[in-house]
N, C-alpha and C positions, 0 to 999 in steps of 0.2 A: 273561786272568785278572787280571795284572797291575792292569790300566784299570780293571777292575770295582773292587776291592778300594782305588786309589787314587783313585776317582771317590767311591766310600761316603764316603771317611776325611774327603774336603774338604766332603763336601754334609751330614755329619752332625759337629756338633764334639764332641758326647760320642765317637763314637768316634774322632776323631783325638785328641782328647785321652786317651783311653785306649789307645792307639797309642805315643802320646808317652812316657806314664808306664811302660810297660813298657820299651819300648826306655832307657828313661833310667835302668833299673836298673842296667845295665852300668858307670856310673859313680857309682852311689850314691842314684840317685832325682833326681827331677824337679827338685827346689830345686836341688840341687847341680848340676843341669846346668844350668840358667839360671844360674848364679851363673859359671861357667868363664872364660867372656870377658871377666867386668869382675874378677877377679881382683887386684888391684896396682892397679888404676886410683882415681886421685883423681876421682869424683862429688861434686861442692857443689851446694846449692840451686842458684844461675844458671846451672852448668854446660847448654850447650848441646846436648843429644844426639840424634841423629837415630836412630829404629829402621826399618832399612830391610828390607821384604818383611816387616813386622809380622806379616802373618794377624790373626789375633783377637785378638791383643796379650797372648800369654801369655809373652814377655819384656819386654815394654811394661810389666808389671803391677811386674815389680821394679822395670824402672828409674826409674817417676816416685815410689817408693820414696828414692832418693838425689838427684833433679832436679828441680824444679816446672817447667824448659823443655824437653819432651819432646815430640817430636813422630815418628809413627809411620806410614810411608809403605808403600803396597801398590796393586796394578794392579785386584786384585778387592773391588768394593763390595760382595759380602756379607760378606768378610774385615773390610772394615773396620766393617760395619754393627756386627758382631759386638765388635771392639776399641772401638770408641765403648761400649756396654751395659757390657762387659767391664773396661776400665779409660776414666774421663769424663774423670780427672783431664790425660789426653793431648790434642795437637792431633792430625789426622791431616787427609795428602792423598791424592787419588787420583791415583796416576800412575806409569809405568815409571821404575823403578830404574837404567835405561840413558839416560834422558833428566829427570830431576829439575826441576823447577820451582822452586830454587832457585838466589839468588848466590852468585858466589867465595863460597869463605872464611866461611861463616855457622857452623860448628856447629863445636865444641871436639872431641865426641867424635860418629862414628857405627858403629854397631851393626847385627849382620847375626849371625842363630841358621838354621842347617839351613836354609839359601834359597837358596846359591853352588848346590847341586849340580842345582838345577831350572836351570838356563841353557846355552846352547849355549857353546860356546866362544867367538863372535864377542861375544855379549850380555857373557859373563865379566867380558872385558877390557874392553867399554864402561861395565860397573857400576863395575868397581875404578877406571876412570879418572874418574865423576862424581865417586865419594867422594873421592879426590884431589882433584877441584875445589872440591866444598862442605866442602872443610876449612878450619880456619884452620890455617895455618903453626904448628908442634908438636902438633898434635891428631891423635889416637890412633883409628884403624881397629881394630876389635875384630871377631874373628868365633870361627864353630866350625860344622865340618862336619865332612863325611866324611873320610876318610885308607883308603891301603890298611892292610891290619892288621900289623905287624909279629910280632904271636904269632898263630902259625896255629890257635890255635884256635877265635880269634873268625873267622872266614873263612866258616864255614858260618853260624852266623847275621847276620851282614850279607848273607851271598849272599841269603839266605831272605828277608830283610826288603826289598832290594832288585828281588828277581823281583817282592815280591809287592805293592810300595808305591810305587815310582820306575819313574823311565824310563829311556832309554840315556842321559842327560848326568849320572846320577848314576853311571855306571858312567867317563865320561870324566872324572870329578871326579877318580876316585882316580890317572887316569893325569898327571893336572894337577901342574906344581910350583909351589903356592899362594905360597907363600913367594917363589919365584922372580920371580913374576907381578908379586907386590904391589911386588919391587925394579926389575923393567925397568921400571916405570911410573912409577917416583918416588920409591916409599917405604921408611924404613929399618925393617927386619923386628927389632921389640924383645925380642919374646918368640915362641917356637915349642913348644908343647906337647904329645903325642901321649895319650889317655887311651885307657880301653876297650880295649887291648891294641894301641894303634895307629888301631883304628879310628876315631876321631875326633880329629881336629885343633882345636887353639884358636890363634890368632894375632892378635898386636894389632901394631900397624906404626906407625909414625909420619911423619906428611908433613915 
């Protein structure tokens, strides 16, 4: 059931976006969960921002909002068929997350919404170590996923949204110490945030 319900949500974007927008009540509604990660962060016009695992570019849409050098990376060409329609003002490439077609050092900030917990653990560590690479030295790692819940009463609805929407590496995510990860790798952990009762993490790092 799982599969069915998370095969619909990707092959139709009205409804993974009406997917999105419920689940994103937990914290206030959809704006404000797009906004979580860049919180504090200095965005200028040149700043150079990478959105990595875009999808359809529905946090693509903010960021070229505060950027005119945006550019929005995904493995799936309908994903990106869609972000291209969706937001023009972006560049975007086709390619894993785990092997980037980018230089050292290119991008001031890069950017990652609800994508960590689709990865196995081996991919995890290889994504967090690109973005380490395609940093520039002080430039800021921004994400937000999953977390386990610290108030048990969000616990049954994650459980529900996860039987019926993800797979077993979003269930490994929660066992995951993100924070930790982003430090054996290189990066100084600036900000650690828990929202939605725990259940979702926001963390921004710096190389």
């Amino acid at each position: 059931m799982a599969t069915i319900f998370r095969d619909l949500s990707y092959r139709y974007q009205w409804l993974y976006d009406s997917i999105s927008r419920v689940a994103a009540l937990t914290v206030g509604g959809e704006a404000r969960f797009r906004q979580l990660a860049l919180q504090g962060l200095t965005i200028e016009k040149n700043t150079s921002v990478l959105d990595v695992c875009c999808g359809s570019g529905q946090a693509t849409q903010l960021l070229v909002k505060y950027s005119q050098n945006v550019t929005g990376l995904d493995a799936s060409p309908l994903s990106l068929r869609r972000a291209r329609q969706n937001v023009p003002e972006a560049n975007y490439v086709e390619a894993f997350a785990e092997k980037m077609p980018f230089p050292d050092k290119q991008f001031d900030v890069v950017h990652t919404s609800a994508a960590l917990h689709e990865m196995e653990p081996q991919q995890l560590r290889e994504i967090i170590q690109e973005v380490y690479r395609v940093l520039k030295p002080g430039g800021i790692f921004t994400l937000v996923d999953f977390h386990t819940p610290t108030n048990p009463i969000f616990w049954p609805g994650l459980t529900v949204f996860l039987l019926l929407f993800e797979t077993e590496t979003a269930w490994q995510l929660l066992k995951t110490d993100l924070a930790g990860l982003l430090t054996e790798i290189g990066f100084e952990v600036s900000k650690s945030t828990l929202y939605a009762g725990g259940s979702l993490q926001v963390i921004q790092a710096k190389k």
